[in-house]
Each structure stands twice: as structure tokens, then as C-alpha cells.
C-alpha positions in Angstrom: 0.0 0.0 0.0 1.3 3.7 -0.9 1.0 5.9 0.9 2.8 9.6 1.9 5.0 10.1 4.9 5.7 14.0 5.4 5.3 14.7 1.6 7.8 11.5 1.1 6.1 8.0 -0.8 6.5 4.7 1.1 5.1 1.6 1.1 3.6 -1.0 3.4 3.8 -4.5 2.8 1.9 -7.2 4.8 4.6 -9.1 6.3 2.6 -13.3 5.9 3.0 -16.9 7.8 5.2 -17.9 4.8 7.5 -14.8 6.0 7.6 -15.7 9.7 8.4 -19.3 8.9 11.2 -18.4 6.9 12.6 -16.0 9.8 12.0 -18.2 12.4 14.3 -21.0 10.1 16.9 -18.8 10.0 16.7 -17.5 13.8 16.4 -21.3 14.6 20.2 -21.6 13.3 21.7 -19.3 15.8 22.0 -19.6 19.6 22.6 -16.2 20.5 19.1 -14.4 21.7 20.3 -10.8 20.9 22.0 -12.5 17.4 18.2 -14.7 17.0 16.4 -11.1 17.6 18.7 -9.5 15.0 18.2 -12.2 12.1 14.5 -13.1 12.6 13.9 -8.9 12.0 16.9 -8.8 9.4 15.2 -12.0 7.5 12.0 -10.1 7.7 13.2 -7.1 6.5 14.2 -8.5 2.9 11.0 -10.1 2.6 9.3 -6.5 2.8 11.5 -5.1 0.3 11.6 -8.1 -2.0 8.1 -8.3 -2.1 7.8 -4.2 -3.3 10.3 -4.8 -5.7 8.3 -7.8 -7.1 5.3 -5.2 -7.6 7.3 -2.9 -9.3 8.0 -5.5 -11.5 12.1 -5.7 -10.4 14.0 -9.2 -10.4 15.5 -9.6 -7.0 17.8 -12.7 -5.9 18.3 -14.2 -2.6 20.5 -17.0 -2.6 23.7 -15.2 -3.4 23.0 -12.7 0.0 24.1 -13.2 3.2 21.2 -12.5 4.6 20.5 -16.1 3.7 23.4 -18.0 4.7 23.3 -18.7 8.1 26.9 -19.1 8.4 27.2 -15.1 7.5 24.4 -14.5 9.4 26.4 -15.7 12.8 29.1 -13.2 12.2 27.7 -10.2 10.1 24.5 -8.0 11.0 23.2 -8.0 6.9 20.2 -7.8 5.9 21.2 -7.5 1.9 18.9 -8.4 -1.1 20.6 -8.7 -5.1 19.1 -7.2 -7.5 20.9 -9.2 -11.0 23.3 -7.3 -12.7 22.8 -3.9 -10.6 24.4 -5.0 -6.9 23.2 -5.4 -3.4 20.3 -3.2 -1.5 20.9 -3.2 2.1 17.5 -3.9 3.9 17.7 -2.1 7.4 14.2 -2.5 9.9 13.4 0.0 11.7 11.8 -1.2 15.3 8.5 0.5 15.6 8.1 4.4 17.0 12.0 4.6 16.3 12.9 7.5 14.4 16.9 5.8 13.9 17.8 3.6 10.9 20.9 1.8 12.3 23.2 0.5 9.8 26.3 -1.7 10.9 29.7 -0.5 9.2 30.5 -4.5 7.8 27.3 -3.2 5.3 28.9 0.1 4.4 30.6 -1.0 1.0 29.3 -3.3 -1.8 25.9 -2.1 -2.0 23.9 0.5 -4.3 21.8 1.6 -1.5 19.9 1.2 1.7 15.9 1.0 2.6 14.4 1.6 5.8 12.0 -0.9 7.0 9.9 -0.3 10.1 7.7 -2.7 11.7 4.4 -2.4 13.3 4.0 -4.0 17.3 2.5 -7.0 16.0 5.4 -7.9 13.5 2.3 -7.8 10.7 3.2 -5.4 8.4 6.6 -3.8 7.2 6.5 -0.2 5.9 9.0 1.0 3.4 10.4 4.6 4.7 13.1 5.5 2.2 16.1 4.9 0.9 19.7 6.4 0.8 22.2 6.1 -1.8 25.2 5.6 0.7 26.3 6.5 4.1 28.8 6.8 6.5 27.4 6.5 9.8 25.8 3.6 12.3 22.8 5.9 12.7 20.4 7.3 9.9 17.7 9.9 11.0 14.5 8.6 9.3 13.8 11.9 8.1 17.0 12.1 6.2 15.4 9.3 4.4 15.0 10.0 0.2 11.3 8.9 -1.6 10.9 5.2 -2.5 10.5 7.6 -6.0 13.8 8.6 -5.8 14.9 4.3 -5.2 13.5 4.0 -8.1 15.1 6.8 -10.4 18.4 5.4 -8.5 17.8 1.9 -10.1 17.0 2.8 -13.7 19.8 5.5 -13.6 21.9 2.1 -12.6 20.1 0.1 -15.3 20.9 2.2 -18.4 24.6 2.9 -17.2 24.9 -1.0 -16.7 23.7 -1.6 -20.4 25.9 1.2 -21.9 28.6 -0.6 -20.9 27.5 -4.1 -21.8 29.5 -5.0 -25.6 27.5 -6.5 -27.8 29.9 -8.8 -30.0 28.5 -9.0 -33.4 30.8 -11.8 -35.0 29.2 -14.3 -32.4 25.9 -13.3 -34.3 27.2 -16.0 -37.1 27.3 -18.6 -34.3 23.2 -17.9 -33.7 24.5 -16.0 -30.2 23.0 -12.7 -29.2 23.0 -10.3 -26.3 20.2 -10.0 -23.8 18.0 -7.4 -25.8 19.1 -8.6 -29.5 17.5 -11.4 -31.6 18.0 -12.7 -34.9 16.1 -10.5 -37.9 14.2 -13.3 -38.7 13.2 -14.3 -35.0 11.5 -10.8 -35.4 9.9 -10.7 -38.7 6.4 -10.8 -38.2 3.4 -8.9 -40.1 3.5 -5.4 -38.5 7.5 -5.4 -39.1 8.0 -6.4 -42.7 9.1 -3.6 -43.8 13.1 -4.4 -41.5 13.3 -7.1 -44.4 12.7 -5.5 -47.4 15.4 -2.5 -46.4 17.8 -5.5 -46.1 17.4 -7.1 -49.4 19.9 -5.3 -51.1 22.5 -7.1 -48.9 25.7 -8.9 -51.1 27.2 -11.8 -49.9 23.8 -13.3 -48.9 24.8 -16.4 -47.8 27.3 -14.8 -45.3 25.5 -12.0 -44.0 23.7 -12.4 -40.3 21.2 -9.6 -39.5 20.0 -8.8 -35.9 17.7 -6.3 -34.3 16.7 -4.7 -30.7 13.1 -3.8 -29.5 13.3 0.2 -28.4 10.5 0.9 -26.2 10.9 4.9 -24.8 6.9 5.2 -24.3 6.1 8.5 -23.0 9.8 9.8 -24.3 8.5 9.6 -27.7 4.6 9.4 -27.7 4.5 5.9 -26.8 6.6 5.2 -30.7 8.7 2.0 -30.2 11.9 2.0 -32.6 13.5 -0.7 -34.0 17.7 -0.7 -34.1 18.6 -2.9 -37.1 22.0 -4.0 -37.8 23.2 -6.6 -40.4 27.2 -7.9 -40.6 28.6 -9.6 -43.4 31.8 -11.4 -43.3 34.6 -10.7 -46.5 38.1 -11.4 -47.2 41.1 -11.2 -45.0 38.4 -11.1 -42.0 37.2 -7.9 -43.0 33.2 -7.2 -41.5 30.8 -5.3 -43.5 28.2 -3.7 -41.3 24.5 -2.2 -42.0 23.3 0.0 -39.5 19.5 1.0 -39.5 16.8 2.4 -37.3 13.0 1.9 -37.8 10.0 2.7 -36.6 7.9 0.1 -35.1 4.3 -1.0 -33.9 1.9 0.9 -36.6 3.9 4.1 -36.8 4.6 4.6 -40.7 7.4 6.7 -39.9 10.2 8.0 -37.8 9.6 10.5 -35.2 11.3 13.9 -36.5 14.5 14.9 -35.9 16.1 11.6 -34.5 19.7 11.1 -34.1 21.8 8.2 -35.3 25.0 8.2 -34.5 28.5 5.8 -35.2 30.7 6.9 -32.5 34.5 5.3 -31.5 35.8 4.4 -28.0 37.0 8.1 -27.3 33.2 9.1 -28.3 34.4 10.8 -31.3 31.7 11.0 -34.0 32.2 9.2 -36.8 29.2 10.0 -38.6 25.5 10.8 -38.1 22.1 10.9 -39.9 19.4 12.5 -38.8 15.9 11.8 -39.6 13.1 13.7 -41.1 9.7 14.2 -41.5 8.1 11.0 -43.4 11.5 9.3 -43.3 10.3 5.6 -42.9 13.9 4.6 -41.4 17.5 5.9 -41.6 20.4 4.2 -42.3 24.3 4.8 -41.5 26.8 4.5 -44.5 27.8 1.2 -44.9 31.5 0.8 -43.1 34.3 -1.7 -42.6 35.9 -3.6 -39.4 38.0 -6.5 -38.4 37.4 -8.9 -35.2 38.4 -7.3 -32.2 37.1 -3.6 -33.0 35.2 -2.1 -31.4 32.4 1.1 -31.9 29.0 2.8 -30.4 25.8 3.6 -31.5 24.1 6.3 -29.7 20.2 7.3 -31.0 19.2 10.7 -29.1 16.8 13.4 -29.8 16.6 16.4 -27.4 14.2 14.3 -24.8 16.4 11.0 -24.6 19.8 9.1 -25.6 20.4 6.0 -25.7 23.9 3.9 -26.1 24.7 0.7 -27.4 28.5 -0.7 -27.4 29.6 -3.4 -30.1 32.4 -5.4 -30.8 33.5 -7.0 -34.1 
């Protein structure tokens, strides 16, 4: 449930049986009763934050935390959930009518950010107060807490810098290999995208060419038009690649959205070169350039509301 705390968004969570048993497991494993106390609320903790992240629709992972490893749990006070490919949240519960978010030093490194969790009496529900990027203290006032907004402007900010520097390698495209976001052309050719194959007819070396494309969805960042980054490589002599680089409107949009940006870039983000599209431009294309295994390049696609950054790899 949603709600606002002094003009800041949290969240409460109903804390189940299913949660309990799992915190009482864990608290089962210690013998200490101050360390028992410390896990059975830590254990509880993640559960609140997991299950909010679940609603927003975020992959979380447990089992690499050592929140759930008992062994870790009898020497560290951690309470930290893994969110795949981002890095560790640091769960921290609040006891209730406490206006202190304590958080040990051993969590202080390794982790993208902390959340406040306090508990009602009854240990039913679990309200999400905030979060902080980082800190440097055993003792957080709650109302130095950020928005559970501003968690989740933290995590996409993450997202996007943690695909910019993902490398697509094209050449193991011939090898039926792509990167998380990227499928084959033909994987993708259905009715409302038939126009991606005709543009890529033209293509010599047939029989050595491999094409592959990536879904762009930027919904309200350009009036809910999904683009379509197309990109075909074609292998020659001396291990010279020949590479097609195209962008194209998807969905039942005709054409491009006016003045796009599509731009070749090298390591040292130098321009290469650029083509912009126009009104009733029904995709644009790069000039056709050269590489050799081991090469690498960017794209970038911006306007003045968004940009967006692909790396490759010959």
C-alpha cells in the first residue's frame, strides 16, 4: 500500500505466515538471543523489500546474499537483497516508533543503496520509509530518508549505465549467439514489421551475412513510438566485416519521429558520422562501413528528450 510520509512515498507490505516461517528458520540456526532477535527482523526485512520490488515488476535474488546464509548470518549483521546485474540493496528495519535507521559498518561497502524498513507492534506489516544512496554513519535519522520515488530513479539510472557498458559482440551473431536485448532478424519478422526485411534485401554476400535487431521501447519519451535498431554484418576477405546499420519505426507508426539522431561513435566518443531523420523518413540508415574482429564502436540514438547507447564489438 502507498502511501505519503511527510510529503515523502512509502510503502507498506503485509509481512505473511510464509515470511515468519522463513525468519524463524533462519533465527532457529543461531543460539545467541540478541543475534536470533537480529536475524528473525533482518530475514523479515528483505522479505518487505523483496516483495515491493516484485510489484514494481524488479528481479531480486536471494540466494547469493548473506542474509541467507546462516553461516554469515552468525558473524555479520546483513540484511542484503541482489538485484541481478545492478548490486546489493541493504535492507535495514526500523523497530517501531524509532525515528533511527541503524546500519552496521561490515554493510557500508558493496551495496547501491539502503531502505528503511519499520515494523508495526504485532510484526504484521513492514512499511518502506526511504532509501539512501550511501552512508557513513551507524545511525540514519528517518527523516533524512530519500522517496521510495527517488529508489526508483536510483535503479534505472543504474540500469541504463549498466547496459551502456554491456558489448555487444557482433561476430558471435554467425554462431546464432545474441546479447540480452538482441535477436536474430528473422526471429522478429512478423506482419507489422515487414518492412526491416525489405530495407535488407539489397545485402551482397547473402549467404554470409547475419542480421539482428533490438526492440526500443521509450513510451512517453517519444509518444509511446517503439523503434527498432537494425543492424546486419557480413563477413569478406582477410576477416574484414561489413556492417548495416538501421533504425526503424515500429508498432503501426509509418514513420520515424522527426528529428532523430543516429550516430557511429569510436571508443573516445568521437563521431564518426551521423544521420538525422526527417519528417516521413520511414527509417534511416548509416553508410555502410568496414571492421576487423576485435574492433570495437557505439551507436548512440538521441533526440533532445532521450539518448540512448549501445557498445559493439566485431
Amino acid at each position: 500500500m502507498l502511501t505519503n510520509h511527510q510529503e515523502r512515498l512509502t510503502f507498506t507490505v503485509p509481512l505473511t505466515l510464509e515470511n515468519h516461517s522463513l525468519a524463524q528458520a533462519f533465527r532457529r540456526q543461531q543460539s545467541d538471543s540478541t543475534l536470533r532477535k537480529q536475524v528473525y527482523l533482518n530475514t523479515l526485512a528483505v522479505c518487505a523489500v523483496r516483495y515491493y520490488l516484485c510489484c514494481m515488476g524488479i528481479e531480486t535474488n536471494c540466494e547469493n546474499c548473506s542474509s541467507w546464509n546462516s553461516v554469515a548470518q552468525s558473524f555479520m549483521d546483513v540484511a542484503d537483497l541482489e538485484i541481478p546485474q545492478l548490486g546489493k540493496l541493504e535492507c535495514r528495519p526500523i523497530l517501531p516508533n524509532s525515528d533511527i535507521v541503524r546500519i552496521p559498518a561490515e554493510t557500508w561497502y558493496d551495496r547501491i543503496g539502503y531502505i528503511g524498513v519499520q515494523f508495526d507492534e504485532a510484526l504484521r506489516e513492514g512499511t518502506l520509509l526511504g532509501f539512501v544512496k550511501n552512508v557513513a554513519s551507524c545511525e540514519l535519522p528517518i527523516r533524512q530518508l530519500l522517496s521510495l520515488e527517488d529508489l526508483l530513479i536510483h535503479l534505472d539510472e543504474l540500469q541504463q549505465t549498466a547496459l551502456s557498458r554491456m558489448q555487444v559482440n557482433l561476430s558471435q551473431w554467425f554462431e546464432n549467439v545474441f546479447a540480452p536485448g538482441w535477436q536474430s532478424l528473422e526471429a522478429l519478422l512478423t506482419a507489422n514489421v515487414s518492412q526491416l526485411a525489405f530495407s535488407v534485401r539489397n545485402e551482397t554476400n547473402i549467404t554470409n551475412t547475419v542480421r539482428g535487431a533490438k526492440l526500443i521501447d521509450l513510451g512517453l519519451q517519444l509518444g509511446q513510438i517503439s523503434l527498432a535498431l537494425l543492424i546486419a554484418i557480413t563477413q569478406e576477405a582477410k576477416e574484414s566485416r561489413c556492417i548495416t546499420i538501421q533504425l526503424h519505426p515500429m508498432t503501426s507508426n509509418k514513420f520515424l519521429p522527426n528529428s532523430l539522431k543516429l550516430v557511429l561513435m569510436s571508443t573516445k566518443s568521437e563521431i564518426i558520422q551521423e544521420v538525422h531523420s526527417r519528417s516521413m523518413d520511414n527509417y534511416i540508415q548509416l553508410k555502410r562501413f568496414r571492421g576487423k574482429p576485435g574492433e570495437q564502436f557505439t551507436i548512440c540514438i538521441t533526440n533532445n528528450e532521450f539518448t540512448l547507447t549501445e557498445n559493439f564489438v566485431i
